[in-house]
Each structure stands twice: as C-alpha cells, then as structure tokens.
Wavefront OBJ file of the C-alpha trace (Angstrom):
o trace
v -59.378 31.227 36.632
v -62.475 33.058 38.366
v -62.501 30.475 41.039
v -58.743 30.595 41.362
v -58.910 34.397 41.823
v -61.490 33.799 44.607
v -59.324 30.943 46.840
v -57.226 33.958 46.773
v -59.457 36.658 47.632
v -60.483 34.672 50.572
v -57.200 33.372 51.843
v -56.704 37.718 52.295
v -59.660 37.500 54.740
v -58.634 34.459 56.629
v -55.261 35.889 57.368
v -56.926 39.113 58.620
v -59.332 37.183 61.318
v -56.485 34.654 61.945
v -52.873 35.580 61.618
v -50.768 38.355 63.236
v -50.742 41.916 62.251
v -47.376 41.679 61.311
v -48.175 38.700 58.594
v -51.820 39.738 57.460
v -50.560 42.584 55.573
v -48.158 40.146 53.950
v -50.424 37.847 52.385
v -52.918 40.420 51.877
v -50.584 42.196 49.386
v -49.328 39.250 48.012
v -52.961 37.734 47.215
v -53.858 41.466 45.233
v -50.640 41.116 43.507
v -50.911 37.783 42.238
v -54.846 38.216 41.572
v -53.632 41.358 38.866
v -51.084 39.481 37.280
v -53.850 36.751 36.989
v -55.584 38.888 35.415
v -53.070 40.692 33.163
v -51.682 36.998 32.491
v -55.587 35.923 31.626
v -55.541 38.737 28.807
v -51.987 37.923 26.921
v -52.994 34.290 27.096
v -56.359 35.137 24.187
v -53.387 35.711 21.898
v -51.591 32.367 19.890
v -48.238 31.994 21.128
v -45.334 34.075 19.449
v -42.773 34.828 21.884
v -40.281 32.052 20.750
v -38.810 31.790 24.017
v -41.748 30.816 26.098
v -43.644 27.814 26.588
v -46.268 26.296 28.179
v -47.120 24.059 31.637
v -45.483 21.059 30.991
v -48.180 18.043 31.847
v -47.659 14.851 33.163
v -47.718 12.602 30.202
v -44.982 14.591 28.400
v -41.580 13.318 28.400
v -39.009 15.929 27.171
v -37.221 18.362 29.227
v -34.092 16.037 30.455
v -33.093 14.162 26.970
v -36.315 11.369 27.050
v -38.312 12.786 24.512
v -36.406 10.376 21.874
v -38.000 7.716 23.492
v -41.107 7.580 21.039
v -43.554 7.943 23.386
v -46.105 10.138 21.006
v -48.099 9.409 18.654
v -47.649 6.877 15.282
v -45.935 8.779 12.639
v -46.365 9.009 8.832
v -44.937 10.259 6.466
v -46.596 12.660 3.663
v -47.368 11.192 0.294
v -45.064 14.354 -0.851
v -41.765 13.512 1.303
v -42.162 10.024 -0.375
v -42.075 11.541 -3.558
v -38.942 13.839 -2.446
v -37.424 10.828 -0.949
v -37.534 8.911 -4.336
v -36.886 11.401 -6.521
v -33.561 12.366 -4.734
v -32.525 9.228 -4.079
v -32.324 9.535 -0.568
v -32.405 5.767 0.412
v -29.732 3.269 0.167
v -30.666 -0.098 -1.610
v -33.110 -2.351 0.273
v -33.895 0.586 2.756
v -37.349 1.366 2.879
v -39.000 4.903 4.466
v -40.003 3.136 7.741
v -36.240 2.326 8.384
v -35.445 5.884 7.464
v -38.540 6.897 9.982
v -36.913 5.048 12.225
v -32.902 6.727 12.407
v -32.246 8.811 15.304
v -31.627 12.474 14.205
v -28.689 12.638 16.784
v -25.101 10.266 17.735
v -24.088 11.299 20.857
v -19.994 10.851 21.401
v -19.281 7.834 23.275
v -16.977 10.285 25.110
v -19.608 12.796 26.630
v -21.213 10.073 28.732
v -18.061 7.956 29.612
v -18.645 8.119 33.158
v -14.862 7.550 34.344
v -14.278 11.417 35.470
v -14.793 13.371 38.188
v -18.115 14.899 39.470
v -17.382 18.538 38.700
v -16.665 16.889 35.483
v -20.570 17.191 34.272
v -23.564 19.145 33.526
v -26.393 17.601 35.178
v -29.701 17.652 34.182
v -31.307 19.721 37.329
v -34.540 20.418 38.553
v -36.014 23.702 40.891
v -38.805 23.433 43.122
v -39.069 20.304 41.506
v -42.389 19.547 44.093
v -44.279 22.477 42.413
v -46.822 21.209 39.829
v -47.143 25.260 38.260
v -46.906 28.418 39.800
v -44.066 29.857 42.845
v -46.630 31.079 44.709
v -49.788 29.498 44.505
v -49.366 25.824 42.878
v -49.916 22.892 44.872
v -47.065 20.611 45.819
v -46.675 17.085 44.762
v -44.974 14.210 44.810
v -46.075 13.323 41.246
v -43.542 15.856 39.428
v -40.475 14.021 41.227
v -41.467 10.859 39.150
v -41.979 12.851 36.437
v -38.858 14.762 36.476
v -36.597 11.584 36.887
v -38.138 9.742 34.140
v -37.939 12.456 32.024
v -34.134 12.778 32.594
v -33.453 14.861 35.524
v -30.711 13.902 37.916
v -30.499 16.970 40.743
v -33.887 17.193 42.522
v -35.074 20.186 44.746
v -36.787 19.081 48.090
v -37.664 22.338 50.354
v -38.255 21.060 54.181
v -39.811 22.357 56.819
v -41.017 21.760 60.772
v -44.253 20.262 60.509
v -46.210 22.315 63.706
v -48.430 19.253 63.970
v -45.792 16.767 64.313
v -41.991 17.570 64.590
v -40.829 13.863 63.310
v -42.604 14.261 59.813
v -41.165 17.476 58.219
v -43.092 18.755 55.434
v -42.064 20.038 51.475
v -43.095 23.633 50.658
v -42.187 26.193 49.184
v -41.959 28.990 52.032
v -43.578 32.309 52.832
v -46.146 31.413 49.801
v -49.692 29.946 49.362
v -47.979 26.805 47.691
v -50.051 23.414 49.666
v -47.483 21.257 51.858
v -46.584 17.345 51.335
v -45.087 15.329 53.659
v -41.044 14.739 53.421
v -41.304 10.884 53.619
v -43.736 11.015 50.739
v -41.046 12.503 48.738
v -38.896 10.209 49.426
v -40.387 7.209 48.842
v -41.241 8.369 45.126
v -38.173 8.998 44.547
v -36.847 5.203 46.027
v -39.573 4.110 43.665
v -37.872 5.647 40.641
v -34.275 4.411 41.801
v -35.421 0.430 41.923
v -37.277 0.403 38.770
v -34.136 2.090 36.849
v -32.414 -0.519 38.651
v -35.180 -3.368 37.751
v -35.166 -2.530 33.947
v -31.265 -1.823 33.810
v -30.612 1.686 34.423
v -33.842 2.798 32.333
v -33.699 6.576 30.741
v -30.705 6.962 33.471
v -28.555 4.715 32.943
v -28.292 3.841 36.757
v -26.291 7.367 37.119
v -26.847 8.940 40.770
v -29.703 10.971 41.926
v -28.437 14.211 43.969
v -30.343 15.723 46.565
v -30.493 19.551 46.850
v -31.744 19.589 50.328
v -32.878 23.017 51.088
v -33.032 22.444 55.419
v -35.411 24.891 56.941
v -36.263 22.460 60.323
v -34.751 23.352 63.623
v -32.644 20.566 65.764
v -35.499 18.063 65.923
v -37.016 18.185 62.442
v -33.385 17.787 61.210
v -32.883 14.627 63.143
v -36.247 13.663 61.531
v -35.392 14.138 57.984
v -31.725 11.811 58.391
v -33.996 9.313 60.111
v -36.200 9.218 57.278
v -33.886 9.161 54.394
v -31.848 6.273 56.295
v -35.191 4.303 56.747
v -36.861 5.200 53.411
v -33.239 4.614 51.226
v -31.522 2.340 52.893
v -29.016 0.842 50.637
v -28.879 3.742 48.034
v -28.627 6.378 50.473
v -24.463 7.795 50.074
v -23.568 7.935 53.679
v -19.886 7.321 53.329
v -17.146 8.249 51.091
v -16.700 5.371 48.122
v -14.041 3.153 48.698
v -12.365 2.283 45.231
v -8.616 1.967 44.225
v -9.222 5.056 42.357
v -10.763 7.253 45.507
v -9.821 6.539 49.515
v -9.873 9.819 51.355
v -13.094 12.019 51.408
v -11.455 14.979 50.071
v -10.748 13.145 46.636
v -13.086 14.301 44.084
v -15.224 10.869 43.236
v -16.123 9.604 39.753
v -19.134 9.684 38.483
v -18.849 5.775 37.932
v -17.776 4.955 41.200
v -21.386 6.638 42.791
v -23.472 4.283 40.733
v -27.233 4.771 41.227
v -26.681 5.935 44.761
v -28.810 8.572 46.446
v -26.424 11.907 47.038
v -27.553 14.377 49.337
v -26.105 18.119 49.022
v -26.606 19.461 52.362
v -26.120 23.231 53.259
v -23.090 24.588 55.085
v -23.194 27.776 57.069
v -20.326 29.584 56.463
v -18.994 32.776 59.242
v -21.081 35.963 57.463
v -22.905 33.829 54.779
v -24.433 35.967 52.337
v -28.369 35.621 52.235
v -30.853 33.894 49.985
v -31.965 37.179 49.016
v -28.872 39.543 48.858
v -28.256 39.548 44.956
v -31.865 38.849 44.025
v -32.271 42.004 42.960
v -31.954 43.242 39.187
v -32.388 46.250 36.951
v -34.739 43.950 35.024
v -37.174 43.676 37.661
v -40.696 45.556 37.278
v -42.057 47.391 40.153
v -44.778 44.263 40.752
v -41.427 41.735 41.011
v -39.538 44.331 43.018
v -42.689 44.803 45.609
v -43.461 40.642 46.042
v -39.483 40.053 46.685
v -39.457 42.701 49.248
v -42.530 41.457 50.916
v -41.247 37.821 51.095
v -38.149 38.915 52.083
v -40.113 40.904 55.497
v -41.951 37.501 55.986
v -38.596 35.307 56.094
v -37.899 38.358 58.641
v -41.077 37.383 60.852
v -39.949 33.742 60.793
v -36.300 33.375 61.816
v -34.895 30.408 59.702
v -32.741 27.384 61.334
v -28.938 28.128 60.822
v -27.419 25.141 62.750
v -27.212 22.278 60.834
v -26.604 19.022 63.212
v -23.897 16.717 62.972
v -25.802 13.676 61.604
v -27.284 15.609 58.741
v -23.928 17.357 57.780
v -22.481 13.956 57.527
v -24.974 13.154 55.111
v -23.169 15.300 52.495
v -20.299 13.366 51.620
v -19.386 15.021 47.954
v -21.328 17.800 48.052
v -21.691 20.513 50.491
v -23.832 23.798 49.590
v -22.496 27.021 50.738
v -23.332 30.851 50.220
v -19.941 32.508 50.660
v -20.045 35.895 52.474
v -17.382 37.783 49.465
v -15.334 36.862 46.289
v -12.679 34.787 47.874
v -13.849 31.453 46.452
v -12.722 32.315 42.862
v -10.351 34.967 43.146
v -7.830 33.433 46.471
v -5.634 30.419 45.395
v -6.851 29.022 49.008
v -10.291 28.334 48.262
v -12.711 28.358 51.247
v -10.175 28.408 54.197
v -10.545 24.391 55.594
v -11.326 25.649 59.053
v -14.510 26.991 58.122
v -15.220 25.630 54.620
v -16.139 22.504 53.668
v -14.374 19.432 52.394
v -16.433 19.180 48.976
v -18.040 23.004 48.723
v -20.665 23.462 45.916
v -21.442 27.298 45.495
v -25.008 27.972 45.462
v -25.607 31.236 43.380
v -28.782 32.837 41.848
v -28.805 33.758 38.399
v -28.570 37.625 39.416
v -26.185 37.115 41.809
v -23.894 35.344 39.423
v -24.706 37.946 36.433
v -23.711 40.408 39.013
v -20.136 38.924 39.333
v -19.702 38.379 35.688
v -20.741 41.714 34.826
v -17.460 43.373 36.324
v -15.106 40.869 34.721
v -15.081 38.020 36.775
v -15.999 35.008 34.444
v -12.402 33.863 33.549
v -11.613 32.816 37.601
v -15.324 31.105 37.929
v -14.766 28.969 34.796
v -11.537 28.252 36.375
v -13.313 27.248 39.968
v -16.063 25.499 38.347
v -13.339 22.987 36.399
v -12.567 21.563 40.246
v -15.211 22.651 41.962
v -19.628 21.955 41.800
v -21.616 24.634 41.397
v -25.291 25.413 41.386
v -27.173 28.479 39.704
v -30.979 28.875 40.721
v -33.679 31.536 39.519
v -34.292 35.004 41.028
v -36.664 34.718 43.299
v -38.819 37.279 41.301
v -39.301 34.499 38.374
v -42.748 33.262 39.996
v -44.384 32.306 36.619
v -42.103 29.775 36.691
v -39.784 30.997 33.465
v -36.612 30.130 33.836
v -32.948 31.380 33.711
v -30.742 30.762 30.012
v -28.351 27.876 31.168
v -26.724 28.233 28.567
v -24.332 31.367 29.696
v -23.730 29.528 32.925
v -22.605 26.304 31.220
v -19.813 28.408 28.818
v -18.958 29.059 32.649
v -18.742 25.084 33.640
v -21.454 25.288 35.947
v -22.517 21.908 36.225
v -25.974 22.130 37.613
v -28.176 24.830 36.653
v -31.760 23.956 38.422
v -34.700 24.602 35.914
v -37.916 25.334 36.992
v -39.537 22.031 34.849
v -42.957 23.326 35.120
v -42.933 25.332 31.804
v -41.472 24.058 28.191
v -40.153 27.219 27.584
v -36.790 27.856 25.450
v -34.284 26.821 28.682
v -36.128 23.562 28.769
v -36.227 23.107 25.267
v -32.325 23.396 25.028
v -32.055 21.261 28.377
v -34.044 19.018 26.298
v -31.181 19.064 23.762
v -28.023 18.877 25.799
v -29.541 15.567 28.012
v -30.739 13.633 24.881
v -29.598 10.355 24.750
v -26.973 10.724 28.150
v -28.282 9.586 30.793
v -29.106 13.327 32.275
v -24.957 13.160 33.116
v -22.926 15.168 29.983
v -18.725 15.303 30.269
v -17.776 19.345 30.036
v -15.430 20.483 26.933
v -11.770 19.723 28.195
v -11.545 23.434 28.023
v -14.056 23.655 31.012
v -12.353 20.591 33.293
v -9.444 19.899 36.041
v -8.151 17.530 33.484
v -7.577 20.410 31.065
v -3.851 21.740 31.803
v -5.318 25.581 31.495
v -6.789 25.533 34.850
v -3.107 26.741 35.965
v -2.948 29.439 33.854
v -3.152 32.515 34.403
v -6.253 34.862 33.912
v -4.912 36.279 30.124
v -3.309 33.234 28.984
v -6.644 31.434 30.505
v -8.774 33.576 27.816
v -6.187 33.251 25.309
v -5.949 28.999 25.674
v -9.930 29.219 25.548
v -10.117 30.942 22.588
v -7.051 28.649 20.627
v -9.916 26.244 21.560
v -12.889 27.371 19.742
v -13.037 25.669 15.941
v -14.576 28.176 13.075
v -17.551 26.226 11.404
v -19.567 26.023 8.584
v -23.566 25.018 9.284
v -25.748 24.016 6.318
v -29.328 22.754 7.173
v -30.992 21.109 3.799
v -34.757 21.583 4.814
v -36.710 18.668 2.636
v -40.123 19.372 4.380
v -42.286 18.098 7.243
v -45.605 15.790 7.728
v -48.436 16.611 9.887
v -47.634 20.024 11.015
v -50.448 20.880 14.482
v -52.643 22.686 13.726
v -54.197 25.328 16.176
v -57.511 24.890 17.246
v -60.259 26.563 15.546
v -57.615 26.994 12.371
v -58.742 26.481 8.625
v -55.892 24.473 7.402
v -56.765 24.926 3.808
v -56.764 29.201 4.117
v -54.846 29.819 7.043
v -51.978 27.703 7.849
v -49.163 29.506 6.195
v -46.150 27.208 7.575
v -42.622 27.802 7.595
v -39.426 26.822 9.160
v -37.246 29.269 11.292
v -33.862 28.042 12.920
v -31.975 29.797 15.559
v -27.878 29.095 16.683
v -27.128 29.631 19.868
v -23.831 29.286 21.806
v -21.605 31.101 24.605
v -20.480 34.287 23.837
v -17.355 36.099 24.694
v -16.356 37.469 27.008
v -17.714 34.973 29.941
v -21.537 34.307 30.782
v -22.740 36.054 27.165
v -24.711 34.560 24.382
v -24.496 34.581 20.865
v -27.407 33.943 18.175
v -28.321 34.072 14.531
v -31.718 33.490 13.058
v -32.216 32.179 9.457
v -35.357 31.198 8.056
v -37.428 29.432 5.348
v -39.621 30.945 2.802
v -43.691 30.840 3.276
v -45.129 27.305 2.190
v -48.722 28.096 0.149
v -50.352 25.515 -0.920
v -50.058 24.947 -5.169
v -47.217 27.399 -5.250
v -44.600 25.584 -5.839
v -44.125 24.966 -9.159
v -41.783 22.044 -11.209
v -39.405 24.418 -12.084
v -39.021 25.611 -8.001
v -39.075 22.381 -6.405
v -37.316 19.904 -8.659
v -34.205 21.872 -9.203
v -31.593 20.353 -10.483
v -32.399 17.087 -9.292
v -35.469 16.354 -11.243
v -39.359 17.540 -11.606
v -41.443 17.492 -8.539
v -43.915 15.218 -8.718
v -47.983 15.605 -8.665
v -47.966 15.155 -5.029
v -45.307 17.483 -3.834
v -46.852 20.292 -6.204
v -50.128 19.745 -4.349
v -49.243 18.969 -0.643
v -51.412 19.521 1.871
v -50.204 23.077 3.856
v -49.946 20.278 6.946
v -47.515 18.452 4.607
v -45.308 21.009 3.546
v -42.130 20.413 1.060
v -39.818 23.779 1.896
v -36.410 22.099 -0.513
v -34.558 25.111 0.869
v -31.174 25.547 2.639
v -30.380 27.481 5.548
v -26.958 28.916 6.322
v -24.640 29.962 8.906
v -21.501 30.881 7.067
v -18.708 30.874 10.416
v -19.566 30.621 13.783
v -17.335 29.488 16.805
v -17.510 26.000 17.938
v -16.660 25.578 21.366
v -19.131 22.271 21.879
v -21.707 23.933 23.383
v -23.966 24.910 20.130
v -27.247 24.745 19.791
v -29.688 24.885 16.658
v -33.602 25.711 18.041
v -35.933 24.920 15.243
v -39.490 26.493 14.958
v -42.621 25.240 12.338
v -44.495 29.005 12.328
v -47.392 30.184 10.843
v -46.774 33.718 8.895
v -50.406 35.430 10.357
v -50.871 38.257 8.144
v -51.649 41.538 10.270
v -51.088 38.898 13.651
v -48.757 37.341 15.564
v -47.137 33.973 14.065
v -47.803 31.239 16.138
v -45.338 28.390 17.710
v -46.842 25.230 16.002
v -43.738 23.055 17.203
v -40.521 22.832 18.064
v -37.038 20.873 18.279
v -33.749 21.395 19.315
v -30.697 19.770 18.693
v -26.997 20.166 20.134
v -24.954 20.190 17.091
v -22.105 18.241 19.066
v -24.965 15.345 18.581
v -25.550 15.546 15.112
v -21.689 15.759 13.232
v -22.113 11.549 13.763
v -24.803 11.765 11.161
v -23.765 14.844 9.291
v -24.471 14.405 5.421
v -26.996 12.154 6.399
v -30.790 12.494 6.108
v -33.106 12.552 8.953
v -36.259 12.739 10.268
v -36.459 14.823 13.765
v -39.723 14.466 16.371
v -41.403 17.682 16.074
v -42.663 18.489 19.680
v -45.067 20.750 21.212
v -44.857 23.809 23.606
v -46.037 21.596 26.589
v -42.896 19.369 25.807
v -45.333 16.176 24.274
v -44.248 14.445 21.244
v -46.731 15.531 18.045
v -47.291 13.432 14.902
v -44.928 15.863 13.101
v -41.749 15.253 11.771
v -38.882 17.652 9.824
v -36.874 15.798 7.320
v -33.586 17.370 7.089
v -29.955 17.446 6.635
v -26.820 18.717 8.212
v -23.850 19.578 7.114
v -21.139 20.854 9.201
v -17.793 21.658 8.024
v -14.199 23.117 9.469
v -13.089 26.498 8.133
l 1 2 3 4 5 6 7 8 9 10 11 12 13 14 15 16 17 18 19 20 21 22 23 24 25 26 27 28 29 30 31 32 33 34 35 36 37 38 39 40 41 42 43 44 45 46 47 48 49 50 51 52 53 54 55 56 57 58 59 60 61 62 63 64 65 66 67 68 69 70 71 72 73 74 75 76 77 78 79 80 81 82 83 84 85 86 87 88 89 90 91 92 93 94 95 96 97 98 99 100 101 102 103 104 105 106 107 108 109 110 111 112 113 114 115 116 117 118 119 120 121 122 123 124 125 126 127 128 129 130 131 132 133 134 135 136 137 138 139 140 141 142 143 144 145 146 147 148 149 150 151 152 153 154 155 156 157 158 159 160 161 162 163 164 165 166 167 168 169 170 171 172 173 174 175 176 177 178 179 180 181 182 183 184 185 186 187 188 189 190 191 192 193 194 195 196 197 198 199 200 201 202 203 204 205 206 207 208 209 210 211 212 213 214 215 216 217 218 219 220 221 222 223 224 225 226 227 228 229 230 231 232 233 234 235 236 237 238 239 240 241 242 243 244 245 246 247 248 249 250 251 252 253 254 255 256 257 258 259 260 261 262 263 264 265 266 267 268 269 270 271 272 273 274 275 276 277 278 279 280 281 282 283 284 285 286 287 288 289 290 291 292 293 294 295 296 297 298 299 300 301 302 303 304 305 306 307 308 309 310 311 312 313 314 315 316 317 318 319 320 321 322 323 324 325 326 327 328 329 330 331 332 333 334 335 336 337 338 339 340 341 342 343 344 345 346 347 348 349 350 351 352 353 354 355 356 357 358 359 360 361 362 363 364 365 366 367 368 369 370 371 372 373 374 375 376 377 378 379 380 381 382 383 384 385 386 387 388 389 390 391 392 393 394 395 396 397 398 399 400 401 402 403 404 405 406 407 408 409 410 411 412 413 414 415 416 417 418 419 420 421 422 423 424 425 426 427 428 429 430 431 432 433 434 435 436 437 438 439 440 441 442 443 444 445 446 447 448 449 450 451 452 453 454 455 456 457 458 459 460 461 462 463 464 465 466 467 468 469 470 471 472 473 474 475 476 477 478 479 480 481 482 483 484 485 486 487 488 489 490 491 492 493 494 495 496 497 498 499 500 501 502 503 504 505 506 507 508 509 510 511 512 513 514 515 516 517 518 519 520 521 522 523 524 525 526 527 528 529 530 531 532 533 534 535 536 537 538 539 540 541 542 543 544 545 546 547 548 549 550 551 552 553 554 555 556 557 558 559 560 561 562 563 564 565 566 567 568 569 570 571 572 573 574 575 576 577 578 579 580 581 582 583 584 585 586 587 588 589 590 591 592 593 594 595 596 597 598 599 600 601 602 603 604 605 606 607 608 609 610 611 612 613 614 615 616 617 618 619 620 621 622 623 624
C-alpha cells in the first residue's frame, strides 16, 4: 500500500515537469484524491468484513461470478461426523444411497425452458462484464488480458474492450481505460485471448458456454485510422467467428429481423456505437444525490480532461458494418420508450441497443417511467453500466434493471460483492444466456397494451408463495485467520429474499435468520425433536461443524421468477462486527426441481473461490 501511495505521489510530479498546464492539475488532484481514499480505505479494511453486500477482489483461480462455480473446482469436501448422524437419524437417504451420492446432487434444476435457445436476442439476460480488462481498481489498476479469459470461463458472455489511438503506432490501437492512471494493452492482444477462449469451448463442446455467442461492447475512442485498424484486426485475428453479416436461416433473411439466439452459434458479435443527431453524453446523468463530495470532485475532473481531449465521433463505414444485431446508441431525449416510432430509421439504427448508466436510468424510473422501458426492453437490447463515480469497483444491483428486462447489465467482475454473488445465481448452470419471464418478452401479448392495463397484466402475473428453508447444518465452516475456533467462532446462518419490487426498477427484501450455534448447547431434547435423540456426535460438534435443525420462513412473497435467496454463515462477535465467513446464493426458479429434496450447497468465499464448506438444507416452496 505504502509503495502504491508513492507510484502515485510521483506520477503528480511527472505530470508537473511533463504535461500541459491544463492536464497537470488534473492528475495532480486526482493522485491526492485517490492517495486519501487509500488511506481511508487502508483503515476500514483492519476491521473483519460485515457489510453483507460487499466483497472482495475476485482472483484468478476463482470461478464464480457467471454460473461456473458449480463446476467443483475447490477443494475435496467432507462431511461432519454430526450431519452423518442427522442424515441417519432422519432418514434422509433413499435405499442403497450412500452420503457421497448425496454429496454429490446439485442443489439447483434449472428449467429446460430458460436456456432453450430458440428465441430472440432481446429475449435474454446475459451474463455481462465492465471494464472487463481491469484486474482491480477504475483508476489505478493495470490492464490485462488475463481477466478476459477469466471472465469467459467463468460464465460471462458480453465483454467490455475500451480502444484507443496508440500515439506510437496508429495500426495497433490500445485498451485503457481513459483519462486515468490505468496501464494500456494492446487491442490485438485482446483479441486473440478471447479467439483462444472461443476454440477451446468449441474443442471441448461448448465448455461452461455451451457454444452461445460472445458480444463485443466496443467502446471506439480511435479517430479514422485507428478505426480502420481495429476492423482489420478483428477480421484477421477472428476470422471465421467474427459476425460480419446478417444469419441466413429460414427463420431470419432481412437484417432488421431480430435473430435467435441459436441461429448466432458461438460467433463473435460486435456492438458498435452509433452517433445519434444531439446524443446525450457519457457523463450527462452520472450525477446522483448519493454521491459524496470526493465522487462528485473526481467525476468533474475527468469530465474537464475528456474536455482537453476531444473524443472521435465519426464512426467509419467498415466498422459500423461490423454491428450487425447490435448497435449502441445514447439517445439525446425520451423518445425511444415513450413514441410508438422508436428511433426515427433515418437517423437510428436498424438493431439499436440503449446504452444507459445506472443513474441515468434511476433518473427515468424515478418519475414514472418504468412501465414503457419494460415494454422497449421486451423488443429491444439494452445495456446498463455503473456511474462513473463507482471507482472501487462496486457495482450497480442488477437486479432492479432485470424486473425492467434489461438484458445486459455490465458488472464490474473485479469484486465478489452482493451483485456478483446474485449474477453468480441467475447464470448457474445456463450457459451465461437466461430466457426473460414471458411477462418481460415480445412473445408476451402485453407488450401492446397499454401503460395501466400493462401494470395490471404484470401484476395478474406474479404467483403468491410460500418459502420454507429446513437448515440441517454445515461442515467445515472458514475460519478467519488468527480465530480460536474452540472460543470464538459463534456461527450462524442468515438468509435474505430478494426480488423486484413494485412499482418498476425497486427492490424488495426480507431477512430471517438462525439461532447462535455454541458448542455443547444443544441438548437431546433441542436437536432430536420429534424425530428422534441426537446422537453423541451432533451434541458435541465441532463449532466448524455446526448442526442449526432450524427452519426459516417467508410466509407470502410475490413470485414473478426473478427471486433470489442470499445465504450468509456469520459469526455473532460479541461487542464487534459479525464477520462474512461464506456465502451462496440461489435463484429460487432453480431450486422448485428439487424442492422437498435434501441438499448440500458449495459454500463460497467473498473472493468468489469455492471453500471446503457445505450447507445441508431443504426447500420447500409452495402456491398460496
């Protein structure tokens, strides 16, 4: 951290004997302003992690984040000697069916509908990455080309790639994120990784994706010549997989069909940007009440530096026709959701993909406007990004924007925070490709309603449920470093549900949670039940080991397919914080194929790695 602090210290000197006025006093303010929250970051960080919605830098070797971490990659399990015990005495396994088969069980059955692949593209969520080159922090981490590997074999299927002229040598653009102290890599670089990715999905079969498409967000910052650079490079470096034609299928002809998702195979789709008359800027809606002063300050100054450095607005033909089915604009007003003639066709584009930040879209939904963008987003693609003020590298809650149909919201992938834990959830076992409710597609007749019978259809839609969760117990709970497991690991399970609220872009969630698990206090009489009298070994569990035999329950909540259950192994700290020891999260879509049923879930931890732990438990979800 020290020597981190003083790269920056003495990148503010170079710019003052090097750079223009105008720019020195740019990065000089930006290099104090990061070096204080350094410092201010350095201090929270001596605490144990509480806040239940952050997370930590994901690292290479983990595998969750797009739906992959049910691959087993972590560590062997077990399984305590006191779960066995539970396990026999409740009869929990069918004749001949030993624990290791049980072990073995995934905790989730994904509907053979939500990956049928036979729909349109606006059709999906996709599992999306931001700044996916950025290996930790907006404005300081170093670019890569690693974390595009990583990304895609963890599930992602929307990549970020920010290009720019290369001063030393127009024909090799460079990836960066711009008006920062983030390091450059070079554009072909990028590409070939991910080509590398593409033929060894193809190789073993379609691998973690299935052989689904990888789309491009191509964020063009080159003039004429490092534009002609980047298609020559993607047509040299792709070949083959590189979209650069409409599909031809009996299904799809003319290029202002909507393609299926089926019919793009494991293609290469660019989105490239289209400049609308009066566009609005990058930075118009970035900013936001919930902004400190330090956020406020840093967007302004990058905002004067994008000033000092006119960007490239032409884009040239040959790139443009590069975007075949997707077409990023920034629209200059409302019109695209609230006219019946979307994006007049002499200046928009054939297959328009509105690319919003998170502010600028909370903006619109907080005066009312969420019924006609759910409506737009069933024929239309959209894309939600961060504010620009989220330089940590937290992210935005996709979940809002998905009760909206907004099929790719772009994650920052560097942190396993709560986003990318739920991310984790809705991608598990798809492919990093998931079919919308009907309620939230073209297919759906409701997209010709009108705005009250719209809300009114929605809400006929939405199923009143029952959740039980039957907590057994868990094996080989983490333990923090430096922790006495025998005096100070109090564990203990807390579950949140989360889903889309009403009205539009709102969410919803209820928190229920075990009781404390000490070690010797549970007792025959409080563990056995009904069912029997706990045995030696669940009295006397390790506190690693707990048995909870509790259940946890949400009387009535709304089903509307897009529920989530976030579950949390804690440690009640007296007079302290209680610490994160793992975490799982489960779409509860998933799990009504194995409701009744018990199973073991992979316990990860907050850098998105697979632990040793698992939670035996059951669900039980029933119609009101």
């Amino acid at each position: 951290m020290d020597q981190l602090k003083h790269t920056l210290a003495g990148l503010g000197e170079f710019a003052k004997e090097n750079l223009p006025p105008q720019v020195t006093g740019t990065v000089t303010d930006l290099t104090s302003s990061v070096r204080s929250r350094l410092t201010l970051g350095s201090r929270r960080r001596t605490q144990p992690i509480d806040d239940e919605e952050a997370g930590d830098i994901i690292p290479l070797d983990a595998h969750a984040g797009g739906g992959h971490s049910t691959c087993k990659h972590g560590p062997q399990l077990r399984v305590s000697p006191a779960l066995q015990s539970f396990i026999a005495r409740n009869h929990i396994l069918s004749s001949g069916e030993t624990v290791a088969d049980l072990l073995a069980k995934s905790h989730i059955a994904v509907p053979r509908e939500v990956i049928n692949r036979d729909y349109p593209l606006p059709e999906y969520f996709v599992s999306s990455s931001h700044n996916t080159y950025l290996c930790a922090h907006q404005l300081f981490g170093e670019s890569s080309t690693d974390p595009y590997r990583h990304t895609l074999q963890a599930g992602s299927r929307c990549v970020e790639i920010d290009v720019w002229d290369n001063p030393d040598n127009l024909d090799e653009p460079k990836v960066t994120h711009g008006y920062t102290l983030v390091s450059n890599i070079p554009f072909r670089e990028v590409c070939k990784i991910i080509l590398q990715v593409v033929e060894e999905e193809e190789e073993s079969g379609g691998g973690g994706g299935g052989g689904a498409p990888v789309l491009i967000s191509l964020e063009n910052h080159c003039g004429a010549q490092g534009q002609e650079a980047l298609v020559r490079i993607m047509k040299e470096v792709w070949g083959r997989h590189l979209l650069d034609k409409p599909v031809e299928t009996e299904s799809h002809i003319e290029q202002d069909q909507h393609v299926r998702l089926r019919d793009l195979g494991s293609k290469i789709v660019v989105i490239v940007e289209h400049h609308l008359v009066n566009e609005a800027s990058s930075d118009s809606s970035s900013d936001s009440s919930s902004e400190d002063e330090a956020e406020k300050k840093e967007r302004k100054q990058r905002k004067q530096a994008k000033k000092d450095t006119p960007e490239a607005k032409l884009i040239i033909p040959s790139l443009a026709e590069l975007g075949v089915y997707g077409q990023s604009v920034k629209p200059p007003d409302n019109s695209w959701f609230t006219s019946s003639d979307l994006l007049p066709s002499r200046d928009g584009p054939h297959h328009h993909l509105i690319n919003v930040s998170e502010s600028g879209l909370n903006a619109l939904l907080s005066s009312g406007n969420g019924a006609s963008i759910a409506k737009h987003n069933a024929r239309h693609l959209m894309r939600v990004f961060p504010k620009g003020t989220r330089i940590s590298s937290k992210n935005l809650k996709p979940l809002p924007f998905w009760g909206l149909g907004a099929q790719v919201c772009a994650l920052n992938w560097q942190t396993f925070d709560a986003s990318m834990q739920i991310n984790e959830a809705m991608f598990a076992g798809t492919g990093g490709y998931v079919l919308k409710p009907s309620w939230l597609r073209s297919s759906a007749a409701m997209v010709g309603l009108a705005e009250k019978e719209f809300r009114e259809q929605v809400a006929r839609t939405r199923r009143r449920k029952r959740l039980s969760l039957v907590v057994a117990g868990a094996s080989d709970v983490p333990v923090p470093s430096g922790r006495d497991t025998d005096k100070e690991l109090k564990p203990y399970l807390t579950c949140t549900l989360l889903h889309p609220g009403v009205p539009f872009g709102e969410m919803q969630q209820t928190k229920k949670k075990t009781d404390v698990f000490r070690k010797h206090k549970l007792s025959a009489l409080l563990i056995g039940g009904l069912t029997g009298a706990a045995s030696k070994e669940e009295e006397n569990s390790l506190v690693t080991d707990p048995v909870w035999d509790e259940t946890l329950e949400w009387d009535e909540y709304e089903d509307d397919e897009l529920v989530f259950l976030r579950m949390f192994i804690k440690s009640d700290d007296s007079f302290s914080s209680n610490p994160v020891l793992c975490v799982a999260s489960v779409r509860l879509l998933y799990v009504e194929g194995v409701k009744g049923q018990w199973r073991f879930v992979r316990m990860l931890d907050l850098k998105g790695r697979e632990t040793a732990c698992t939670l035996l438990v059951k669900f039980e979800v029933d119609e009101l």
